[in-house]
N, C-alpha and C positions, 0 to 999 in steps of 0.2 A: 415608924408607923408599921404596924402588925397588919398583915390581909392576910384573913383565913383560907384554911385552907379546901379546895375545891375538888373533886373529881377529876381526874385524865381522862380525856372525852377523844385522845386522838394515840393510833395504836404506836407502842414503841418497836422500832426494829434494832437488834443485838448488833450492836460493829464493835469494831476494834480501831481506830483508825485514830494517827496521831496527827496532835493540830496545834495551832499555837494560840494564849490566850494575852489580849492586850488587855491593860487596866492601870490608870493612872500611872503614862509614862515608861509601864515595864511590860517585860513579857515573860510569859513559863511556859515550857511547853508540857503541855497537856495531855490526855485522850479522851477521845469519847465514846464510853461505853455502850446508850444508848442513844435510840433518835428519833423524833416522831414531825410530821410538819410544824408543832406548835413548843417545842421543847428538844433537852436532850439531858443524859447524867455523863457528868464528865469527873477525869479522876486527873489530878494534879496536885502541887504541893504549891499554889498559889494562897495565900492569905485571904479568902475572901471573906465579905458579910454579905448577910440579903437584903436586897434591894439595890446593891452595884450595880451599875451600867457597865458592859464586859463587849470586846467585840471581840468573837472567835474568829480565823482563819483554819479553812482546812481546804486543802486543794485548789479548787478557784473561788471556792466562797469567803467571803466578808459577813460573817454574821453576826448580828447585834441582838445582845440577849439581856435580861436583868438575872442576878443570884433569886433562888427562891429559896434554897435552902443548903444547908453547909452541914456534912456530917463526918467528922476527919479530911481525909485526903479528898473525900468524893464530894460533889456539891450539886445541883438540880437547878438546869433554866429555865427558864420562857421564852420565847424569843418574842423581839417586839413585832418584827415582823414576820407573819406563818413562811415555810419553806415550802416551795412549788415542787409538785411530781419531777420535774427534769430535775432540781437541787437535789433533791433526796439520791436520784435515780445518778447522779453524776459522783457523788460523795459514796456509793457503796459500789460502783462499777468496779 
């Protein structure tokens, strides 16, 4: 199933920050380049497609995102659930 693509309606902030990404069983560790409450671009050499269900770890977060899109090594979330001011603020402290 294709869902078009939309407008980023929420601002992205630049990190760097290494994380690890679960999916079917495995993991790879990861990074995440950017980050907004509602998304993020992360860069690994995980295999993915869009519309995967992925949970990231980075620091004290559990976060659960679907792929949106896959361009090489890099790939784009959505997270299912938005990330609150204190997640954002604890992830780039």
């Amino acid at each position: 199933m294709t869902r078009p693509v939309t407008a980023r309606t929420a601002k992205r902030l630049k990190v760097f920050e290494p994380a690890v990404l679960h999916h079917a069983g495995t993991t790879a560790r990861i990074h995440l380049l950017d980050l907004s409450y509602t998304g993020a671009r992360l860069h690994g050499a995980a295999p993915l497609q869009p519309g995967a269900i992925v949970h990231i770890t980075c620091r004290p977060l559990l976060i659960t995102a679907r792929i949106a899109w896959v361009r090489g090594p890099k790939y784009g979330v959505t997270f299912l659930t938005p990330l609150r001011s204190s997640d954002i603020a604890a992830l780039i402290a």
